[in-house]
C-alpha positions as CSV (number, residue, x, y, z in Angstrom):
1,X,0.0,0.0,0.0
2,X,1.1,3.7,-0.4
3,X,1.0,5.7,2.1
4,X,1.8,9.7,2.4
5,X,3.6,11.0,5.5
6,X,4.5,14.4,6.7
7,X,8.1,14.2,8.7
8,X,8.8,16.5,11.2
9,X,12.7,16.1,11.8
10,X,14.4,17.7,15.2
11,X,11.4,16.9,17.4
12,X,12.5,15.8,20.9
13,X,10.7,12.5,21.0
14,X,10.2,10.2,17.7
15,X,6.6,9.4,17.4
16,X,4.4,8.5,14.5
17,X,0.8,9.2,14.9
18,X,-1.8,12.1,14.1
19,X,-3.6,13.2,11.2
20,X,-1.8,16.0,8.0
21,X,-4.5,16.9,5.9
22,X,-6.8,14.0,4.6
23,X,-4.3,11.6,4.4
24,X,-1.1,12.3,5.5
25,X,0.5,10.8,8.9
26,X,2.3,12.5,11.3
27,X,6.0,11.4,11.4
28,X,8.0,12.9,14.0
29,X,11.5,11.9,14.2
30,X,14.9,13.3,16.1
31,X,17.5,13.5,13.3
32,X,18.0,16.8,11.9
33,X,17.2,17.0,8.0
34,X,21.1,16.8,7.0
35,X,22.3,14.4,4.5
36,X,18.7,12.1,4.1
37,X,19.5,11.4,8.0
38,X,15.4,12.5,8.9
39,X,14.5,10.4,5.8
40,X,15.9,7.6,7.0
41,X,14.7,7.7,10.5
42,X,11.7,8.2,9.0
43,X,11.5,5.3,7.2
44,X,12.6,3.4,10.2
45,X,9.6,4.7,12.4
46,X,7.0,3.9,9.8
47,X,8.3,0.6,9.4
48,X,7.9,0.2,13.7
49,X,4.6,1.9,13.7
50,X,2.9,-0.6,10.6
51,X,4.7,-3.8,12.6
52,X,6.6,-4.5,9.2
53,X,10.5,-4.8,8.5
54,X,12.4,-1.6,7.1
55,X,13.3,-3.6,4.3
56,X,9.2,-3.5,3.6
57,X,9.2,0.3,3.4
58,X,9.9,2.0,0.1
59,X,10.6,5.7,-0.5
60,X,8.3,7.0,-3.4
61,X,8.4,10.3,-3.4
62,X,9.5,13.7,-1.4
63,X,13.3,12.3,-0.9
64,X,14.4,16.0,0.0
65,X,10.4,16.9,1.1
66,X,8.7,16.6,4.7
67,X,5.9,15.4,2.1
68,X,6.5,12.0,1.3
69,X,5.1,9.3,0.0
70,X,6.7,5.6,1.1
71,X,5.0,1.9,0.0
72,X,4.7,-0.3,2.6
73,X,4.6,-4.4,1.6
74,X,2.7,-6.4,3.7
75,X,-1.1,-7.9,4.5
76,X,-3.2,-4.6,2.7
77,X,-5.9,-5.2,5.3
78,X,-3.8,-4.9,8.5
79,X,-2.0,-1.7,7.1
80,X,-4.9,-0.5,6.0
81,X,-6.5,-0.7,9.2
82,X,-3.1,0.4,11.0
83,X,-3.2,3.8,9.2
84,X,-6.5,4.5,9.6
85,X,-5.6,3.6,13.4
86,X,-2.1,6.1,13.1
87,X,-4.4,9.0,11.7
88,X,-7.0,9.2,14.3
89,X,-3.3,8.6,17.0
């Protein structure tokens, strides 16, 4: 499934959770956005948050944007149902 995010790097606790716009999640990591370090953090979070591997979230789009989009492999169902969760977080 493809999901969009909205990262928020520099925050001072990583947490994913919370609604940006109509379908965007909340993604707030520590790392500073420096070298694709918030990004990657990023990535890592989601992957925690949907119960899935990091290997089983894909950047899309917004590489160098706090808009991004990332595709998450998995049971469509449970992520489904896991972001609609994450939105109303």
């Amino acid at each position: 499934m493809r999901q969009a995010i909205r990262v928020r790097p520099g925050a001072a606790r990583e947490a994913v959770g919370g609604a940006y716009g109509d379908e965007a999640i909340v993604v707030k990591v520590n790392a500073r956005a420096v070298d694709g370090r918030a990004t990657e953090a990023a990535l890592r979070a989601v992957a925690e948050a949907f119960g899935v591997r990091r290997g089983d979230v894909r950047l899309v789009t917004g590489a160098t944007s706090r808009d991004k989009v990332v595709e998450i492999t998995g049971n469509e169902q449970e992520l489904t149902e896991r972001a609609a969760a994450l939105r109303m977080a």
